[in-house]
C-alpha atoms as one frame of an Amber mdcrd trajectory, in Angstrom:
protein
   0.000   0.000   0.000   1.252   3.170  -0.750   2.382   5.993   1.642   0.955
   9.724   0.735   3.310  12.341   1.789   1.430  16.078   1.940   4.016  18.716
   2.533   3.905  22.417   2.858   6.124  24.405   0.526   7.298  27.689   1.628
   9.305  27.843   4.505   8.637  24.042   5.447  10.640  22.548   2.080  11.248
  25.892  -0.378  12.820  29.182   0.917  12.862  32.535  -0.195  15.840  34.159
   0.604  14.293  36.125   3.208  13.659  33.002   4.602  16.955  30.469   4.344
  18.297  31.620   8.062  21.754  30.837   6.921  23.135  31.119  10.024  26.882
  28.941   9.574  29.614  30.309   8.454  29.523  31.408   4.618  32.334  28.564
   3.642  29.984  25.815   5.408  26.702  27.312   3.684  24.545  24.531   1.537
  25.046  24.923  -2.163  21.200  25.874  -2.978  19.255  24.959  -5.939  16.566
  27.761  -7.386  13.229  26.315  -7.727  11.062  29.157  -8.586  11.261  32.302
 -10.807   9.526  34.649 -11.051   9.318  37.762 -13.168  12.852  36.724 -14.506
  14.306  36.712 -10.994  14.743  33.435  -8.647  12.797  33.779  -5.433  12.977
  29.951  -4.031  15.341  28.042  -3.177  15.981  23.950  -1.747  19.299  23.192
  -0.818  21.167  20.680  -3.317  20.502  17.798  -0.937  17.479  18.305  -0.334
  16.298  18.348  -3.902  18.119  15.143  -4.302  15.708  13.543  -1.290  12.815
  15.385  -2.782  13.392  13.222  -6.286  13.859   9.781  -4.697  10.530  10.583
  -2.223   8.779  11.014  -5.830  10.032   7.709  -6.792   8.785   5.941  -3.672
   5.843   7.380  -2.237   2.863   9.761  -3.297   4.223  12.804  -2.792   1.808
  15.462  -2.902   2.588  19.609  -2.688   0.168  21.094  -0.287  -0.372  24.713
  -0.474  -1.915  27.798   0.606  -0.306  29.671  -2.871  -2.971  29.566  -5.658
  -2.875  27.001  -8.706  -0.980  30.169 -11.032   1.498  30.276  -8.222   2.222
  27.142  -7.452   2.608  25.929 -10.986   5.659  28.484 -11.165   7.735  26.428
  -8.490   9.737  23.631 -10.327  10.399  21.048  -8.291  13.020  17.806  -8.516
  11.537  14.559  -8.669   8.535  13.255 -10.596   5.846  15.210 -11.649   3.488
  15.017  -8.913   0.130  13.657  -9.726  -2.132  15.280  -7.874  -1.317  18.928
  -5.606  -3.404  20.530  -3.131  -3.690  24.483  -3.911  -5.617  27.492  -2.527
  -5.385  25.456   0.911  -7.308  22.485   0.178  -9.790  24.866  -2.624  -8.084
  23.158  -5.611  -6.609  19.681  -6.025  -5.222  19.159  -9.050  -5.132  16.204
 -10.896  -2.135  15.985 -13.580  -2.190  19.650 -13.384  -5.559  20.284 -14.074
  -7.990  21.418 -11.339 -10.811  18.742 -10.209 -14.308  20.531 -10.760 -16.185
  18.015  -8.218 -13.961  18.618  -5.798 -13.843  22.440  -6.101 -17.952  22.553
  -6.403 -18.095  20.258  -2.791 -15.823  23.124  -1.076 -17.600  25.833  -2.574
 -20.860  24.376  -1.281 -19.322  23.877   2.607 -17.870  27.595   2.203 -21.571
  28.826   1.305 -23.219  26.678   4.047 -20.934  27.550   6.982 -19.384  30.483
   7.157 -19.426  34.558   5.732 -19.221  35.318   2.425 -15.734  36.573   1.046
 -17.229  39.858   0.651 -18.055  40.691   4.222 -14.419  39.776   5.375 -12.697
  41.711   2.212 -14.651  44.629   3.049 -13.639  44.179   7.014  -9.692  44.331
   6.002 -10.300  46.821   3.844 -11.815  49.440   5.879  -9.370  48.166   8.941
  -6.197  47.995   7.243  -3.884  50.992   7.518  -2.444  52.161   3.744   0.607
  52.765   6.134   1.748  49.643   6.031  -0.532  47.688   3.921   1.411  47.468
   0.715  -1.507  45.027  -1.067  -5.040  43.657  -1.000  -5.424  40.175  -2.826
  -7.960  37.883  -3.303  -6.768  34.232  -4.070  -9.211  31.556  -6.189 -12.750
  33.857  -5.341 -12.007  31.684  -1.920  -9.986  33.621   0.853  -8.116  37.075
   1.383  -4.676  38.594   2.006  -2.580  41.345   2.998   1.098  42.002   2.248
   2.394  44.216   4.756   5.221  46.102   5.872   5.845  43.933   9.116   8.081
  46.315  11.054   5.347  49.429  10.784   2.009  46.232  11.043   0.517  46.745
  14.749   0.952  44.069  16.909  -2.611  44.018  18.280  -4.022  44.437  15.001
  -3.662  40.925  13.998  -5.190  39.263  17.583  -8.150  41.761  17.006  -8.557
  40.448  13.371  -8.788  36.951  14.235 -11.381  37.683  16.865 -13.546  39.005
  14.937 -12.803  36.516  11.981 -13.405  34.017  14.735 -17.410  34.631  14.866
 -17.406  34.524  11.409 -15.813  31.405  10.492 -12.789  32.408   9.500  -9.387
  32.009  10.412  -6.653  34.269  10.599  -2.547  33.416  10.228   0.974  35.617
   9.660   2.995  34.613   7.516   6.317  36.435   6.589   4.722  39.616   5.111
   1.267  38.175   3.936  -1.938  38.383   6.543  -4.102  35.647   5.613  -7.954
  35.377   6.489  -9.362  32.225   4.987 -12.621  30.169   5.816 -11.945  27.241
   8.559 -14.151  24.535   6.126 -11.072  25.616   3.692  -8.563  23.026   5.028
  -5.314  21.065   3.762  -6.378  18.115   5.596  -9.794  17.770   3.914  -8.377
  17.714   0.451  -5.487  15.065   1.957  -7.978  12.243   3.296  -9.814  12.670
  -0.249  -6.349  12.175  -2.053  -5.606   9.079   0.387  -9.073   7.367  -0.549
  -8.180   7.969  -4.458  -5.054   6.361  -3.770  -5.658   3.915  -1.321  -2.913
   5.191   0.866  -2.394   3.279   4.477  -0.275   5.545   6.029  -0.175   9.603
   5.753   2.800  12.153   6.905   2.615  15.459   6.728   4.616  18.877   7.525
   3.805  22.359   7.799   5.180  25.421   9.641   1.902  27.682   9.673  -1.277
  27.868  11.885  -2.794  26.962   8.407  -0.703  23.482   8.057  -2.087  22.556
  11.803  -5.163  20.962  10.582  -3.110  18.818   8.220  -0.554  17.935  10.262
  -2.819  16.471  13.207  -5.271  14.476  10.422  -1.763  12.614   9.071  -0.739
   9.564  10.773   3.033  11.378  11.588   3.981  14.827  10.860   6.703  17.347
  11.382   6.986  20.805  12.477  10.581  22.828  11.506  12.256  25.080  14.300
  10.446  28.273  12.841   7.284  29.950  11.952   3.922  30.143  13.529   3.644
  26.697  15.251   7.014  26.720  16.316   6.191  30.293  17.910   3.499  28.891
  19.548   4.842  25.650  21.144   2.197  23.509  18.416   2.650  19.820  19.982
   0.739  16.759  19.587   1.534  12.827  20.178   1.687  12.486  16.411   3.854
  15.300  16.138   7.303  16.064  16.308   9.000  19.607  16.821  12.126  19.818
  14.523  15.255  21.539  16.072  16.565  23.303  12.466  15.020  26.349  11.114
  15.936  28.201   7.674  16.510  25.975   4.450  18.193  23.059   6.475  14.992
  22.420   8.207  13.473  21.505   4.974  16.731  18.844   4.283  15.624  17.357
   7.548  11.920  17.043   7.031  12.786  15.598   3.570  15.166  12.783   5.807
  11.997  12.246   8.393   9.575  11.216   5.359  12.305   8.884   3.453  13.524
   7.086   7.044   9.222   6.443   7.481   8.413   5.852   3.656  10.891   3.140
   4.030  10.529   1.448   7.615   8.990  -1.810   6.969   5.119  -1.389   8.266
């Protein structure tokens, strides 16, 4: 039976620069391998040996991207390994199928957004009247399904954010910081939903998951074993479970690591 790996990209196994806490001396850095461009300039990056784990996990399990990035972004990233066949976009609002978005899936989570929480239009128009031009640098909508912010983060209020996901709260929303982006997206909008429907299309017996955001939480406690890196919101947070374990790296080497954790369980006899 196979094993279905759902992993988080950015800053759980790709890193923006921003983001690769290379924190060793420069003559023991990672040689790095670019694995997105975009508007002719490279903005992600794996470390060499990690791409080289990423390709043999494509070879031996179902490995399958899990994202908050919509499909347009995601299908910019260029990733070692085997095509994946199916990816999990908009967090959990697309899964693709050889690329191409499935339309019964994405008509069932339209139908659970409409039944159980506020529309898109009541919480755009919240963050838009809230927001401070100071230091909101853009308003985005992603997929007609959820809404963010980029943000300067040094000028972005501290309280602002708590008082946003209060409020999001009663309206069946949830609210997470990431880097620079704000996000507020619908809590029947989940990773984890779209995982257990790519594990019954697969027959999969045993999931694994990672994630370094308050919107990977969901996934990581419906997989059988997942991973947390040293950074991000979880880590900030203390995120624990029996099912869980709390990586020590942070930066691009946390990635290598996670990539080590799903090969050593892909391939322990079951």
């Amino acid at each position: 039976m196979p094993v279905l790996v759902a992993s988080d990209l950015d800053r759980t196994l790709i890193y923006s620069s921003a983001a690769l806490a290379l924190t060793m001396p420069d003559a023991r850095a990672p040689r790095l391998l670019c694995v997105e461009v975009h508007e002719s300039k490279p903005l992600s990056y794996m470390t060499e040996t990690a791409a080289a784990l990423l390709a043999e996990l494509g070879d031996t399990a179902v490995f399958v991207p899990t994202t908050t990035r919509t499909r347009k972004q995601y299908q910019r990233i260029n990733l070692p390994g085997p095509a994946p066949t199916y990816a999990i976009c908009a967090n959990g609002g697309h899964l693709l199928v050889d690329g191409v978005s499935d339309a019964d899936w994405h008509a069932r989570v339209q139908a659970r957004l409409a039944d159980e929480c506020a529309p898109l239009d009541e919480v755009r128009e919240h963050l838009m009247r809230t927001a401070d031009p100071v230091w909101v640098r853009k308003h985005r909508v992603a997929e007609d399904l959820f809404a963010y912010l980029v943000v300067e983060r040094e000028l972005l209020p501290e309280d602002w954010v708590k008082e946003l996901a209060v409020w999001a709260e009663n309206l069946g929303w949830t609210v997470s910081l990431q880097g620079r982006k704000i996000y507020a997206v619908p809590k029947p909008l989940t990773k984890s939903a779209a995982m257990h429907e790519v594990a019954r299309r697969t027959g999969a017996d045993l999931t694994v998951a990672a994630g370094d955001s308050l919107l990977d939480a969901d996934l990581l406690l419906a997989a059988d074993q997942g991973w947390r890196p040293g950074h991000g919101e979880l880590a900030d947070e203390g995120f624990t479970a029996p099912t869980i374990t709390a990586l020590p790296e942070r930066g691009v080497v946390a990635g290598e690591r996670i990539l080590r954790e799903f090969l050593r369980t892909v391939r322990t006899p079951r």
